[in-house]
C-alpha positions, 0 to 999 in steps of 0.5 A: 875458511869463513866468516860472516858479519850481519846487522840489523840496523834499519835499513840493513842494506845499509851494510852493502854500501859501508862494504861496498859490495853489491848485495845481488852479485857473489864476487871472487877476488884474488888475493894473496892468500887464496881466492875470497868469495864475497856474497850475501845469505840474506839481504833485506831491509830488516838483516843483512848478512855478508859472508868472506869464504877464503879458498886456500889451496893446502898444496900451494901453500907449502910447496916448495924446496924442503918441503915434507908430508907433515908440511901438507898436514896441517890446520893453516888452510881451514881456521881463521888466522892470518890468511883471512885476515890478508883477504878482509884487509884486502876485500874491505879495505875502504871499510876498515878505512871507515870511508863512504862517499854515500853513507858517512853517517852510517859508516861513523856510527855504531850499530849491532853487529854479529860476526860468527867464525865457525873455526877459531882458537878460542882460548883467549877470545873472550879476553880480548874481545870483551874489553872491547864491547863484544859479547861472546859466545863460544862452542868448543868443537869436539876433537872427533866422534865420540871424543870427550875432548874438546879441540883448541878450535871453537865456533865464535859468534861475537855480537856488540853495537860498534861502527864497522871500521871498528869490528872490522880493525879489531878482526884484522889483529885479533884474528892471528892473534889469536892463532899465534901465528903467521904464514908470513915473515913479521918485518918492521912493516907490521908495526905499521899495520898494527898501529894503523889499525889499533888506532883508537883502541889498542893503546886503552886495551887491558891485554895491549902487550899481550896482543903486541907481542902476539901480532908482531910474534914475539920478535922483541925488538918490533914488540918494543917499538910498536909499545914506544910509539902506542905511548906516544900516539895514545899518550899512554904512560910507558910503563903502562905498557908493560909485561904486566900480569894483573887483574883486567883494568889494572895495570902494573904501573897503576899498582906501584904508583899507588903503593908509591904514592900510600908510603909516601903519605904514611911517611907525611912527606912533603917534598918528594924527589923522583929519582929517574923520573923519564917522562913524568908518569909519577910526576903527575900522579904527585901533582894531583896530591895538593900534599906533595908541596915540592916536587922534582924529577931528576933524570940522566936523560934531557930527552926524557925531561923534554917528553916529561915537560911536554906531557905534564903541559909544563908550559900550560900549567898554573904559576902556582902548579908550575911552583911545585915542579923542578925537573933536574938534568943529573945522573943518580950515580954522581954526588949532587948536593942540589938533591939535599933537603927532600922529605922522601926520594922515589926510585921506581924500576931505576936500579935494574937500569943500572950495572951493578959496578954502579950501585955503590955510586947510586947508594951514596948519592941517595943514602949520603948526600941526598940523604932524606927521611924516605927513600922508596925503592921498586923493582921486578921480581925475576921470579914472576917472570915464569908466569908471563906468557908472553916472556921468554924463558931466561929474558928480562922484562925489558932489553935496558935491564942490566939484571933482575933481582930475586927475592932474597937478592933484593933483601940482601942489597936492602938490608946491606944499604939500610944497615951501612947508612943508618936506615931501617928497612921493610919490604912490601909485594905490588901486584898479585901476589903467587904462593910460589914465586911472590909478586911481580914488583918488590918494594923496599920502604927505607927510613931514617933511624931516628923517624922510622914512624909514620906521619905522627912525626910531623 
């Protein structure tokens, strides 16, 4: 199992300081996945390249009570994956750190750099590692002599101009992650793992819940506290951290607050309730619209209104920004005459939180005491769900939903509540749209009888 890393930042020897690894002398350590040879190809002024050779006995590695001949059959001991991350994180522990006592100025600023694996699965590789600065280059490797078929192995160069702590974290996770696997028991520890050395980049990563729940291997309830506590470090919204399956750099939640925030410009609202608001994504994004003259966001939940005042830096704001904004402790499925009197009220991925017994309780809250002009509900699609690789079959898009409508089950409950309380109603997809299997987030746009027109009204 190899990997090299070279630069040729003057003087190139500079990167035997950052490794702390003496260009002139091979090394070998013991670690907890085999032996790991350090040594240096080249090591001049003008190059300087460092090779990681991890020696794994295939034996060792599965020996023991159960064990079977397809056991020792196996690729685990030869292609870049967990094991070989064990050794870097071992071996160039003070350089993922980005420590040197000699060579600070160097060791926090980025240089060209070139990592070649000469065995690694390559499907996702230029997925993950071009959102953060690498280039790619990939040669699949041949099944066999004579065989047309490629393998799921590649030889991988990667080259892109990052400090060395950095190249070094984005391999320690990236590595399994793209393997898929671990030769090891994934514990609560690994969200540690994951967060310290993701720190910095993980939190703005397109593919951030694919690589979570890839590293942490699928093990939901480790998925969810790593993704919670990445929202909290990197002050990303939560919902951004998603199942969301959209074009690079576009997350889910960005897409439903645009549409959000469109219908509710086309309906000319002014004052606007946030029904379920948790911490404030919407807020904000209503905040940054000088139309919206009247804001409230209204949850069940004080910790989430504390987390929302906290991030929209109430105690910072403006007297006059400040006027804008209410948050309201209030449960959506009890009458509360404080909610009378709004232009519009969002219900964005509120209702699937719910037991169904309650729904009723929530329609007339909304539809009847409430009762504005717009009322804009979001919630998943459970058809999409197929198409999320990294979702169970049969599972919710999150352990809190109660349940995950259909296409035509939105419509039912849609058109059933518009009809019963004087409303007309339509329907919009959010997000990419499969001939199959819809969008992954349905829209349902309620409006009043007599103002089923746009903003001419006002």
């Amino acid at each position: 199992m190899l990997l090299t890393l070279t630069t040729t930042h003057r003087p190139a020897t500079d990167l035997s300081h950052l490794l702390h690894k003496h260009p002139e002398r091979a090394q070998t350590f013991t670690t907890s996945s085999g032996t790991a040879h350090v040594f240096y190809p080249r090591a001049d002024e003008e190059e300087c390249t460092v090779a990681l050779l991890l020696e794994v006995d295939p034996v060792a590695l599965v020996r023991g009570p159960g064990s079977t001949l397809t056991q020792y059959v196996n690729d685990r001991p030869y292609v870049a994956g967990s094991l070989l991350t064990v050794a870097l994180g071992s071996v160039f522990r003070t350089a993922m750190n980005g420590r040197s006592k000699t060579h600070e100025d160097v060791a926090t600023t980025p240089i060209p750099l070139t990592v070649r694996i000469p065995v690694l699965p390559h499907r996702l590789v230029e997925r993950l590692f071009t959102p953060l600065g690498w280039t790619t280059r990939i040669t699949p490797i041949p099944l066999g002599d004579g065989d047309d078929e490629d393998s799921r192995y590649a030889d991988v160069t990667l080259t892109g101009t990052l400090t060395l702590s950095d190249a070094l974290k984005h391999l320690y996770v990236l590595l399994p992650v793209l393997d898929g696997n671990k030769h090891y028991w994934v514990a609560e520890d690994e969200v540690d793992k994951l967060l310290r050395a993701g720190e910095g980049w993980l939190g703005t990563h397109p593919d951030r819940e694919l690589i979570t729940t890839r590293y942490l291997m699928r093990r939901r309830p480790l998925v969810q506290s790593a993704l919670s506590r990445l929202a909290d470090v990197e002050e990303v919204e939560p919902e951004e951290l998603d199942n969301a399956l959209t074009e690079p750099k576009i997350s889910l939640a960005v897409r439903r607050r645009e549409a959000i925030l469109d219908q509710l410009k086309q309906a000319g609202a002014r004052t606007v309730l946030d029904l379920g608001c948790g911490d404030g994504a919407l807020l904000r994004a209503l905040l940054e619209q000088p139309e919206f003259t009247g804001i409230q966001g209204v949850d069940v939940s004080a910790r989430a209104l504390s987390t929302a005042a906290r991030k929209l830096k109430l105690d910072k704001m403006s007297d006059r920004q400040r006027a804008r904004l209410t948050l309201r402790q209030s449960s959506l499925t009890y009458a509360d005459p404080e909610l009378k009197g709004y232009d519009a009220a969002v219900l964005m991925e509120v209702v699937e939180h719910l037991d169904p017994d309650r729904l009723p309780a929530l329609e007339h809250s909304v539809f009847v005491v409430a009762r504005p002009r717009t009322v804009l509900v979001t919630t998943p699609n459970v058809e999409y769900n197929a198409l999320f690789e990294t979702l169970p079959e049969g599972q919710h898009r999150h352990s809190d939903h109660r349940f995950e409508w259909t296409r035509a089950e939105f419509e039912d409950w849609t058109t059933g509540v518009a009809a019963r309380h004087g409303y007309t109603v339509s329907h919009l997809p959010i997000g990419p749209v499969d001939a199959e299997r819809g969008a992954p987030t349905q829209l349902a746009v309620f409006c009043l009888a007599e103002h089923t027109s746009t903003g001419e009204d006002n």
